[in-house]
DORO-449255 format. One line per field, with one value per residue (C-alpha): residue in one letter; x, y, z; residue number from 1. Coordinates in Angstrom, 1 decimal, m for minus. Each point is the difference from the previous one (the first is absolute). Layout:
<rs>
residu <- [A | ...]
X <- [X | ...]
Y <- [Y | ...]
Z <- [Z | ...]
num <- [NUM | ...]
</rs>
This chain:
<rs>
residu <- [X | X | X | X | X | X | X | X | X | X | X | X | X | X | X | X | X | X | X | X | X | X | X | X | X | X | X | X | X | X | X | X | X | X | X | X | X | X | X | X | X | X | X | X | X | X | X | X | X | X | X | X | X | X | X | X | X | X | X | X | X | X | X | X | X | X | X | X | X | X | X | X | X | X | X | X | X | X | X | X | X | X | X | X | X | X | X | X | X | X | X | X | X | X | X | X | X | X | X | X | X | X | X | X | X | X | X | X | X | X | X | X | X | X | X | X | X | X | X | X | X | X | X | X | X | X | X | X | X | X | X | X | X | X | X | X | X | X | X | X | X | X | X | X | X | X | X | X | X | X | X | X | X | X | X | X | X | X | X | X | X | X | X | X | X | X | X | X | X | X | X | X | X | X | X | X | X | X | X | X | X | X | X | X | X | X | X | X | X | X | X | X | X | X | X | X | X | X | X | X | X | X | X | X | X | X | X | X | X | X | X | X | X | X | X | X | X | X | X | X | X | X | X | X | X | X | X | X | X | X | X | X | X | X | X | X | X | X | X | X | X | X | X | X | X | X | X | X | X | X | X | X | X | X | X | X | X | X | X | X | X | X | X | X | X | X | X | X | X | X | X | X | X | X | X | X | X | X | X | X | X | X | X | X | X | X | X | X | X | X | X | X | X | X | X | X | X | X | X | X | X | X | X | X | X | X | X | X | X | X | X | X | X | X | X | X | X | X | X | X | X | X | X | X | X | X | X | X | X | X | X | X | X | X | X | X | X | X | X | X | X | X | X | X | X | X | X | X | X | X | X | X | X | X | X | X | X | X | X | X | X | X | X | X | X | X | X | X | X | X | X | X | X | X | X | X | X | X | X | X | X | X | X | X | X | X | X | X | X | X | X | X | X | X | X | X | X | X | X | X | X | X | X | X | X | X | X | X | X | X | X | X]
X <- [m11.1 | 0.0 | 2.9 | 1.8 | 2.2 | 1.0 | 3.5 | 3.3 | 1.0 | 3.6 | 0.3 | m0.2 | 3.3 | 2.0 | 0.4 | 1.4 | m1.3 | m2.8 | m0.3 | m3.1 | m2.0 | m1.7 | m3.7 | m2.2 | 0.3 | m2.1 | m2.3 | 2.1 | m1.4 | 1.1 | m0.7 | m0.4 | m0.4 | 0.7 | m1.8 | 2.1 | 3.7 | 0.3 | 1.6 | m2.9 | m0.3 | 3.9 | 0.9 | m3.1 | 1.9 | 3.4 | m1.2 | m2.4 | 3.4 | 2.5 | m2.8 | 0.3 | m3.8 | m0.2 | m1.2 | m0.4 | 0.0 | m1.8 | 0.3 | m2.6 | 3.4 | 3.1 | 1.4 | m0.1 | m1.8 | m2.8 | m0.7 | 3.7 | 1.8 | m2.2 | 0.7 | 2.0 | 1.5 | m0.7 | m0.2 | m1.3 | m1.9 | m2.3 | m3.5 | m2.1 | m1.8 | 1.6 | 0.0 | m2.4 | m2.3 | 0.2 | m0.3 | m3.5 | m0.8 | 1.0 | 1.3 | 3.0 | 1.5 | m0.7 | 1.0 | 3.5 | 0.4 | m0.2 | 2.3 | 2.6 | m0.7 | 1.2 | 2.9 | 0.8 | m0.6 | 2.3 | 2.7 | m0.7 | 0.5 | 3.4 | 0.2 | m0.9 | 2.0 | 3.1 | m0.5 | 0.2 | 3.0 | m0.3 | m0.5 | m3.5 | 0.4 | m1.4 | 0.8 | m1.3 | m0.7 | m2.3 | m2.9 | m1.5 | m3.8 | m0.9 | m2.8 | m1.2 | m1.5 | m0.5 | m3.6 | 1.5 | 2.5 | m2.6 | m0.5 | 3.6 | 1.0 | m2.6 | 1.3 | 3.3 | m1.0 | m1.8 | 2.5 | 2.7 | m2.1 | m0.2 | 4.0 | 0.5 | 3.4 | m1.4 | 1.2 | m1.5 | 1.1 | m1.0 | m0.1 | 3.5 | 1.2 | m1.2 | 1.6 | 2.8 | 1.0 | m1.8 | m0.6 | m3.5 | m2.4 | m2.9 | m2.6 | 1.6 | 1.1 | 0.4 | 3.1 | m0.3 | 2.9 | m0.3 | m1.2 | 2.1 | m0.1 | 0.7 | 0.3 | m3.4 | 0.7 | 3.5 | m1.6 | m2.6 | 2.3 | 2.7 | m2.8 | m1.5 | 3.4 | 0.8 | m3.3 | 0.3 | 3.1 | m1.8 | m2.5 | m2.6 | m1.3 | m0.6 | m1.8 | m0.3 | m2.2 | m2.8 | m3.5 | m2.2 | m3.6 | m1.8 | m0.1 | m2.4 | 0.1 | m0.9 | m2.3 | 3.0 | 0.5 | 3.7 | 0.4 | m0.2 | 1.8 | m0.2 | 2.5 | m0.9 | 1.9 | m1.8 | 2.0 | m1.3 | 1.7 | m1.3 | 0.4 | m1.0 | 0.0 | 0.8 | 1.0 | m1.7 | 3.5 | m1.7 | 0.6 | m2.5 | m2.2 | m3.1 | m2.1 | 2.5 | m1.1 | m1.8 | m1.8 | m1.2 | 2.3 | m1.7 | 0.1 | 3.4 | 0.7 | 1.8 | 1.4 | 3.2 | 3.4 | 3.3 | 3.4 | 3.0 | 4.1 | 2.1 | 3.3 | 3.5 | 0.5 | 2.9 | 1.1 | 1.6 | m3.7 | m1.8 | 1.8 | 0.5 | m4.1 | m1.7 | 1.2 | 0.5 | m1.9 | m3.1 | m3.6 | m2.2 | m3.4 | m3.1 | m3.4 | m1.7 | m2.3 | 0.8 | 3.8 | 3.0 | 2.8 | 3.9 | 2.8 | 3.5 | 2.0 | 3.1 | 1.8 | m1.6 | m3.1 | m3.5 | m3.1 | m3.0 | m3.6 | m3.7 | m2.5 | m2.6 | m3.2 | m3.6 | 0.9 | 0.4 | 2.1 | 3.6 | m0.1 | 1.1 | 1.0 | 3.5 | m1.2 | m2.4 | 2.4 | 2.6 | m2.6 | m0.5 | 4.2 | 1.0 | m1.8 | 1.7 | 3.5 | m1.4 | m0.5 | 3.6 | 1.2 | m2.0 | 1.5 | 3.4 | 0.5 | 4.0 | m1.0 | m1.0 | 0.9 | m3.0 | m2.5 | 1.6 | m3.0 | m3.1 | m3.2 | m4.0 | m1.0 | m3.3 | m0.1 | m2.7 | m0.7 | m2.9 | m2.7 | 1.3 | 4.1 | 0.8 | 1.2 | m2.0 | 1.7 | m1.3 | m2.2 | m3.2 | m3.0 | m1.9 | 2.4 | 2.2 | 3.3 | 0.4 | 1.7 | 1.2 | 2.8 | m0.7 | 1.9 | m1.9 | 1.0 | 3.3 | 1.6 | m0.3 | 3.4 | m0.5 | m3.2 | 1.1 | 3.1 | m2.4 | m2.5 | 2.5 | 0.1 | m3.7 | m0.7 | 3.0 | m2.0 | m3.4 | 0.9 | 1.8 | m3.0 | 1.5 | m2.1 | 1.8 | m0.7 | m0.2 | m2.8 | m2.9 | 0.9 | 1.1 | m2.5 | m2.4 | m3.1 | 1.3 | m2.2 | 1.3 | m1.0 | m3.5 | 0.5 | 1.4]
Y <- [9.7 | 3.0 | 2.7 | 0.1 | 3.3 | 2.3 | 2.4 | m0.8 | m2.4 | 0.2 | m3.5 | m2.5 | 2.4 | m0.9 | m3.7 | m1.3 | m3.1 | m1.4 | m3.9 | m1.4 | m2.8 | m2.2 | m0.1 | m3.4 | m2.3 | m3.2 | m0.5 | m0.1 | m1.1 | 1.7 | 0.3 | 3.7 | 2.4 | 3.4 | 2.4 | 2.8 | 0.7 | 3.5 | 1.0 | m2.0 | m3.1 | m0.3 | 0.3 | m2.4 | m2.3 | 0.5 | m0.5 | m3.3 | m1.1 | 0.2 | m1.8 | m2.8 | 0.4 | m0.9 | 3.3 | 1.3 | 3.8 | 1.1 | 3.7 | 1.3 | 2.5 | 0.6 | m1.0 | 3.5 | 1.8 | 0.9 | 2.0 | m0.8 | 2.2 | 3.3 | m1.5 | 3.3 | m3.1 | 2.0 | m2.7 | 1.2 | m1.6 | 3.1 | m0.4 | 2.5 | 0.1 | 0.9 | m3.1 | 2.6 | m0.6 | m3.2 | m0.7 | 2.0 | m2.6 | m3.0 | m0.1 | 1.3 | m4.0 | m0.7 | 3.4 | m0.6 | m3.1 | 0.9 | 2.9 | m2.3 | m2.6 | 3.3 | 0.5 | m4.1 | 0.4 | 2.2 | m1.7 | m3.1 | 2.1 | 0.6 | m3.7 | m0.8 | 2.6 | m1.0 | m3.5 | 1.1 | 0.0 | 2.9 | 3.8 | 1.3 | 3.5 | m1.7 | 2.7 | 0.8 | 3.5 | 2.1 | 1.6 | 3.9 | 0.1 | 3.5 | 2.3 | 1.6 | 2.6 | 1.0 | m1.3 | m3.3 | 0.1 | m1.0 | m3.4 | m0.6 | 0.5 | m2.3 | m2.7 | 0.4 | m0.3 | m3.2 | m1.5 | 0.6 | m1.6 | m3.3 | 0.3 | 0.9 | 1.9 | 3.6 | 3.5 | 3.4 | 2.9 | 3.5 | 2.9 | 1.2 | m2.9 | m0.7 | 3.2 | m0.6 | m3.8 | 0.8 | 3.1 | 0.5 | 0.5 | m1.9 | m0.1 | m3.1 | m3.9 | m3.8 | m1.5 | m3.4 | m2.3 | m4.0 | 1.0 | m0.1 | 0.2 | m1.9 | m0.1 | m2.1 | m1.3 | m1.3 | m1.4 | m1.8 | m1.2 | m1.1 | m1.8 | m1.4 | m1.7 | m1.0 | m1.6 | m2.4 | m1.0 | m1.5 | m1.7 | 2.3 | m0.2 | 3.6 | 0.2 | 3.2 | 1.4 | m2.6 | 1.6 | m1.5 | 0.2 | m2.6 | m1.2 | m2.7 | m2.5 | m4.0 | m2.5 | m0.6 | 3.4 | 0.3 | 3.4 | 0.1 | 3.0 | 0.1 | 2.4 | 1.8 | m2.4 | m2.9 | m1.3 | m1.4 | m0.1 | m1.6 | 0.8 | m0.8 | 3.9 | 3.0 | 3.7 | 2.7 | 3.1 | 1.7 | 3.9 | 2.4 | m1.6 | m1.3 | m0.9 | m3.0 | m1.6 | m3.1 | 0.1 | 3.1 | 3.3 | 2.7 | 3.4 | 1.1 | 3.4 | 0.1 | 3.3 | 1.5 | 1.9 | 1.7 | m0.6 | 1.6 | m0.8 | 3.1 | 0.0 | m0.7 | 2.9 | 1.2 | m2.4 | 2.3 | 1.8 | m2.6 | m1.2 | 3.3 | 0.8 | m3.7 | m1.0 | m4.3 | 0.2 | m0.9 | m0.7 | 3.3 | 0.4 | 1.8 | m0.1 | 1.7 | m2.6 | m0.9 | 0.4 | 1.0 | m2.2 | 0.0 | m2.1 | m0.6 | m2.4 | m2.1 | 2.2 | 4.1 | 0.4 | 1.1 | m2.0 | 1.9 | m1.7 | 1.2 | 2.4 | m2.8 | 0.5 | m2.2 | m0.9 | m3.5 | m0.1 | 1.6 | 3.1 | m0.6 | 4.0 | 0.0 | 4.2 | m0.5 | m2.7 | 2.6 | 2.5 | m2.3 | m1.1 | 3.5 | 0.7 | m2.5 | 1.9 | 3.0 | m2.0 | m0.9 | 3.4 | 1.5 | m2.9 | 0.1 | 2.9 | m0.4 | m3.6 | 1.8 | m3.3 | 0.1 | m3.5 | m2.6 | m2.2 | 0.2 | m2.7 | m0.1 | m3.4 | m2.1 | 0.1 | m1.9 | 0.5 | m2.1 | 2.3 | m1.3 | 0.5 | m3.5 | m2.6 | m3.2 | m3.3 | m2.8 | m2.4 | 0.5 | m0.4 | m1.6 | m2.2 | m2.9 | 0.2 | 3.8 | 2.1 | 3.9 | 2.0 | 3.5 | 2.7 | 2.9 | 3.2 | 2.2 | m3.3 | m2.2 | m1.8 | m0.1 | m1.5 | m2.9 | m1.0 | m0.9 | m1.6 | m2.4 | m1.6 | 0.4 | m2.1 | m2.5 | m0.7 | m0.4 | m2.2 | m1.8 | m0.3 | 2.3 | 2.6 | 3.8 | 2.6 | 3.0 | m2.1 | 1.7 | 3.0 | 0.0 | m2.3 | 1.0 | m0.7 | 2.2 | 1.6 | 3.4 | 0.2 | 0.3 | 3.2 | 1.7]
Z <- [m14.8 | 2.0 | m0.3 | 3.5 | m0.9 | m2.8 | m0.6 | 0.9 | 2.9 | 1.8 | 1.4 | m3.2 | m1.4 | 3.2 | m0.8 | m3.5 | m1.6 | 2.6 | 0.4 | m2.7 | 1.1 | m2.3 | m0.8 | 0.4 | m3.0 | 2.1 | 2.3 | 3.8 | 3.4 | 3.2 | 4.0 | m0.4 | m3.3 | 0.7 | m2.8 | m0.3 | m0.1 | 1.6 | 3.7 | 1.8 | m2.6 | 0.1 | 4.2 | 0.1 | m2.5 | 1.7 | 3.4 | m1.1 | m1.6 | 2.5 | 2.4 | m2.1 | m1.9 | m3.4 | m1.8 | m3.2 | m0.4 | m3.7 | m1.3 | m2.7 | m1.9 | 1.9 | 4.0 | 1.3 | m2.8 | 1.7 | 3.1 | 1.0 | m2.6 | 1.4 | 3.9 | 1.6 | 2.8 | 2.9 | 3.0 | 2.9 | 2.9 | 0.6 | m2.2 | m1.9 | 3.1 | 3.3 | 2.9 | 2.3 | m3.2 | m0.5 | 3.5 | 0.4 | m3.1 | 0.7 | 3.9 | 1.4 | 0.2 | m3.7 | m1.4 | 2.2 | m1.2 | m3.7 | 0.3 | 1.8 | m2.8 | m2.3 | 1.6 | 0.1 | m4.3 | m0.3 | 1.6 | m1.3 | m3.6 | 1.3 | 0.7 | m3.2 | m2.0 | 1.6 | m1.1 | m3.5 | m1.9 | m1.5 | 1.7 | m0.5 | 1.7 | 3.7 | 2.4 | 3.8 | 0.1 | 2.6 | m1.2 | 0.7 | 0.2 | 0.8 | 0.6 | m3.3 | 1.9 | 3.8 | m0.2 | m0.2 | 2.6 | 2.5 | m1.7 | m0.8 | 3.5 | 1.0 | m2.3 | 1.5 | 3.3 | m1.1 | m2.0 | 3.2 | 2.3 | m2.0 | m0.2 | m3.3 | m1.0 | m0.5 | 1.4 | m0.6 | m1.5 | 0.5 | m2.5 | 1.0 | 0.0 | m3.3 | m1.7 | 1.9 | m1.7 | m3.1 | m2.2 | 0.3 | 3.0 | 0.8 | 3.2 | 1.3 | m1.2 | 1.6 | m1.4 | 0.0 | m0.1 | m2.0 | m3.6 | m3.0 | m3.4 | m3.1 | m3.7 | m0.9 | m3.3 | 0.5 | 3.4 | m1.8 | m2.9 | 2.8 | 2.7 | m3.4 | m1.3 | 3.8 | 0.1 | m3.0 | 1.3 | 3.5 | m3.6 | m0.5 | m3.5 | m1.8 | m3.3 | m1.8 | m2.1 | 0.5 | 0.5 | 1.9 | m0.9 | 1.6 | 3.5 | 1.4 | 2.8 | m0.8 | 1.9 | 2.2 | 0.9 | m2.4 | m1.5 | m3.6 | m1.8 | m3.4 | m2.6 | m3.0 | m1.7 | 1.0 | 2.5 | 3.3 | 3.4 | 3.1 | 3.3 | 3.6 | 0.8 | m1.8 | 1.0 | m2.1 | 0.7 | m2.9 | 1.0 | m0.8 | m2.4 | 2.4 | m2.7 | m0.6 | 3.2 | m0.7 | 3.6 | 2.3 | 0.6 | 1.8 | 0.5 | m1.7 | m1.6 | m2.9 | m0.7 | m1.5 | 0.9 | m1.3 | 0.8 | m1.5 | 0.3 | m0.2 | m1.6 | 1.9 | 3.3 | 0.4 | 2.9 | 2.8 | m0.3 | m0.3 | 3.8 | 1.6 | m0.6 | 0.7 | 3.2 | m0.6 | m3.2 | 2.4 | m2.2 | 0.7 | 0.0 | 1.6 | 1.3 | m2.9 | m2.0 | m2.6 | 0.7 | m0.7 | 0.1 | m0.4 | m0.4 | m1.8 | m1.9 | 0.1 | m2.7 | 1.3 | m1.3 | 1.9 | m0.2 | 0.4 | m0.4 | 1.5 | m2.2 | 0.5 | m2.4 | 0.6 | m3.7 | m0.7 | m3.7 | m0.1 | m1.9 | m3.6 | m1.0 | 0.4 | 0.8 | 2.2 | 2.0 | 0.0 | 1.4 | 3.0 | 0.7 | m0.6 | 3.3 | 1.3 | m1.0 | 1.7 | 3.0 | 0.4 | m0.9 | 2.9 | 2.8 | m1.9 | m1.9 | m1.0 | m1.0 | m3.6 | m1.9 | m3.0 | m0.3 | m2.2 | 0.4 | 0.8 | m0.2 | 0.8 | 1.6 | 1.1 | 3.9 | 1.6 | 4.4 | 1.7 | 1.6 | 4.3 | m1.4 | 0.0 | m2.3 | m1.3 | 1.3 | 0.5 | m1.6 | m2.0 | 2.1 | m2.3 | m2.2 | 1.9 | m0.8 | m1.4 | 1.8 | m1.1 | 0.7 | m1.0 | 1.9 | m0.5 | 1.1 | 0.8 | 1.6 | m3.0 | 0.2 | 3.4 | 0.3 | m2.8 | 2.4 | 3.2 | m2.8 | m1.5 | 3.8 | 0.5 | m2.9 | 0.7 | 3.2 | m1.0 | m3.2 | 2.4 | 2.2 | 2.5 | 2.0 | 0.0 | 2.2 | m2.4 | m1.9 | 1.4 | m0.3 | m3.9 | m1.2 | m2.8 | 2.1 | 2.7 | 2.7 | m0.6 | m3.3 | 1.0 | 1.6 | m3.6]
num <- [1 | 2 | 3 | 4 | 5 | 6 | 7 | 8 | 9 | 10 | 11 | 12 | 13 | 14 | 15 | 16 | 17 | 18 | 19 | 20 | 21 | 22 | 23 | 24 | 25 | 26 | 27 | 28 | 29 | 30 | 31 | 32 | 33 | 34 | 35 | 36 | 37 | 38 | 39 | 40 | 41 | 42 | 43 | 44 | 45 | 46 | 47 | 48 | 49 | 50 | 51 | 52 | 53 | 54 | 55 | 56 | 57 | 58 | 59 | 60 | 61 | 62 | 63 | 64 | 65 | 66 | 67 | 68 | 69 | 70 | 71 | 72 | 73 | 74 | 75 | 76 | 77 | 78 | 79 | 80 | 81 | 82 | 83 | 84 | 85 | 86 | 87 | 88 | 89 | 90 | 91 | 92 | 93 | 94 | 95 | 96 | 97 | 98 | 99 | 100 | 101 | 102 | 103 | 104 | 105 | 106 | 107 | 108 | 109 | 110 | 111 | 112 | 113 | 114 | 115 | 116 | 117 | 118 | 119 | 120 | 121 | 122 | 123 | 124 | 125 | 126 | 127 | 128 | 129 | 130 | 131 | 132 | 133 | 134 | 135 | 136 | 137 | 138 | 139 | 140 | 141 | 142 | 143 | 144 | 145 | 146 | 147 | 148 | 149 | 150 | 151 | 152 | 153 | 154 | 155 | 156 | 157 | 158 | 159 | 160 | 161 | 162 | 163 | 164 | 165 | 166 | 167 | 168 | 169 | 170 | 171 | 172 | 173 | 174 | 175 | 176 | 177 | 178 | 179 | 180 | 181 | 182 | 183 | 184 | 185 | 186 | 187 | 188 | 189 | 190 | 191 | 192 | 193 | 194 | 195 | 196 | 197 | 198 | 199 | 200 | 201 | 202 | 203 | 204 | 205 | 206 | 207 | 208 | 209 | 210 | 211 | 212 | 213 | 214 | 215 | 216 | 217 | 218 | 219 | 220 | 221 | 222 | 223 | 224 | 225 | 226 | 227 | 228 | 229 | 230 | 231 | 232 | 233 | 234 | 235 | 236 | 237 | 238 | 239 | 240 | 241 | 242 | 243 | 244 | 245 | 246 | 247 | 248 | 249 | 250 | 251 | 252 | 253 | 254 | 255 | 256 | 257 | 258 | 259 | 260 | 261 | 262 | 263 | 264 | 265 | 266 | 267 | 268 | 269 | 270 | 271 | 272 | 273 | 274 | 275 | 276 | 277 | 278 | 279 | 280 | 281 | 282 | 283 | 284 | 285 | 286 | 287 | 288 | 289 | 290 | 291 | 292 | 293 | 294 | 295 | 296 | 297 | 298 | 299 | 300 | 301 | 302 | 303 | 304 | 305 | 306 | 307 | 308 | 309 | 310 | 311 | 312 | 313 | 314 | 315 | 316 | 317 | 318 | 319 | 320 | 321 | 322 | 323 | 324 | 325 | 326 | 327 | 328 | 329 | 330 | 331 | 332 | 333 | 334 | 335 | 336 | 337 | 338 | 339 | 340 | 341 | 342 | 343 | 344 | 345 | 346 | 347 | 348 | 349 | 350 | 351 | 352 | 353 | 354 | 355 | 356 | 357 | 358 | 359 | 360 | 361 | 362 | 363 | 364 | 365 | 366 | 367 | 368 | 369 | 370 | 371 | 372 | 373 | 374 | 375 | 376 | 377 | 378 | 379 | 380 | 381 | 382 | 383 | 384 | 385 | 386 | 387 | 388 | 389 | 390 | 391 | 392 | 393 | 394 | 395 | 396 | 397 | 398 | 399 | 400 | 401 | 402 | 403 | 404 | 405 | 406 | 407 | 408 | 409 | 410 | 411 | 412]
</rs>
């Protein structure tokens, strides 16, 4: 089993006493199995749920142990790569389309957040993206321009007008309004409790190790334990760990990053210097990226290394999320708080910047939810209605452009 992050994560310490599930003690049949029981295997499960599908959601350890616990809950409709991009890749129609299908995810997050009975840290904010340099002010501008003419909530900011809202100075920025952010792990523990309410079935720790598909075309999922579970489709939500797939994944990156949680700010600081708490970050690749939390703290994540395995040196870690400090200092230098936590993670991006949803083109009834890249949570909210449709025998209009056989892939 591969090790999805080392050091010392903030968001498991922020919720006391998680729910535990059960593990599989007989063999269970089911309309869908979903294999894996992190952000995309559990909105997959709660959405399948409250449409009334008989689902079964089975988790190898621990409902959000994995990817979940590093997730910085960032939520933003803007991609790893700008629309103007995506539109020289894929169209201008389709690459609008999946930005506005962004933006729709993150409000439905709300949606779905608000549903819950308990608070998870869901809250709107407006995000900074600016230029790292001037050399990239010609591009950002450009993706401004683009993103105001498909009527997306964005206005520009010059370099006074930066360093007069904020204490720093960059070349120029979009602020764009409908992102949020949210605390992952008590979103995934709420959305997961929430779901087995509507009669979705969670099992922990139940590994499983075998998949196959019968004469009739039922899936066949085996555990380590011995235990069988049949279903007419499953949903492989299993993260960063592509060599899992049972069927065909292609052309995915799987690298690493750092992310580090500072101590509490001193509060009339923290407000006077970070105008609405907004999420900031830039045009530099890899990037830099910023938030804050319910309770004062800054969340700072980027550093990305073409390394696959979390470093295990608590040292060498520090080396890397001590840059990350340094970074915050120079945007926010009375916000002096020192790093209370600080974690390596597995971080996986396919080669065209766009998730894999959809089903397998090679297996009937296997379909994959695997958000990779900056938008993760994202990214699993418009998947969980994806795959509702198709299991339902539903055609959906992002399908083509998500889908693992996808056209753009080709040109990567």
């Amino acid at each position: 089993m591969k090790e999805l992050h080392t050091g010392s994560l903030f968001w498991p310490t922020t919720l006391n006493s998680p729910a535990e599930y059960p593990s599989i003690t007989s063999n269970k049949k089911v309309k869908v199995a979903i294999v894996g029981g992190g952000m995309s295997g559990t909105i997959c499960g709660y959405i399948l749920a409250k449409s009334g599908i008989e689902a079964a959601m089975l988790e190898r350890e621990s409902v959000a142990g994995g990817s979940t616990s590093a997730n910085t809950g960032l939520l933003q409709f803007s991609n790893d790569i700008m629309l103007w991009e995506l539109a020289d890749q894929i169209g201008e129609y389709d690459a609008v389309r999946f930005y506005r299908a962004c933006l729709d995810a993150v409000r439905q997050l709300g949606e779905v957040a608000a549903q819950l009975p308990v608070d998870v840290g869901f809250i709107p904010r407006s995000s900074l993206y600016y230029a790292t340099s001037e050399q990239d002010l010609p591009m950002l501008r450009k993706e401004y321009e683009m993103l105001l003419k498909h009527g997306f909530d964005v206005s520009f900011l010059e370099a006074d007008d930066i360093s007069r809202q904020f204490p720093f100075r960059k070349p120029g920025a979009i602020v764009a309004q409908g992102d949020a952010e949210v605390n992952p792990f008590q979103f995934v523990q709420g959305v997961s409790a929430a779901a087995v309410e509507a009669g979705l079935q969670i099992y922990e720790h139940t590994d499983i190790v075998k998949h196959e598909q019968s004469a009739e075309g039922r899936q066949l999922l085996r555990t380590a334990d011995g235990w069988e579970i049949e279903a007419e489709h499953v949903i492989f939500a299993i993260g960063y760990e592509p060599e899992e797939l049972r069927g065909q994944l292609v052309k995915a990156d799987i690298n690493r990053s750092f992310a580090a949680v500072t101590s509490v700010q001193d509060d009339a600081k923290l407000r006077a210097n970070w105008p609405g708490q907004c999420l900031i970050w830039e045009t530099a690749r890899p990037y830099l990226y910023l938030r804050t939390t319910v309770d004062g703290r800054i969340v700072v994540g980027g550093l990305d290394e073409m390394t696959e395995a979390p470093i295990e040196s608590e040292k060498l870690r520090r080396k890397r999320t001590d840059k990350l400090l340094e970074k915050i200092t120079a945007l926010f230098p009375m916000l002096d708080q020192p790093l209370e936590f600080e974690w390596s993670a597995t971080f996986g991006e396919s080669r065209d910047n766009l998730p894999f949803i959809g089903a397998d083109p090679k297996m009937p009834g296997v379909y994959y939810c695997l958000g990779y890249g900056g938008n993760g949570t994202v990214y699993s909210m418009m998947a969980a209605y994806m795959l509702r449709d198709m299991i339902n025998g539903e055609e959906h209009p992002l399908a083509s452009i998500v889908r693992l056989d996808r056209p753009s892939l080709l040109k990567v």
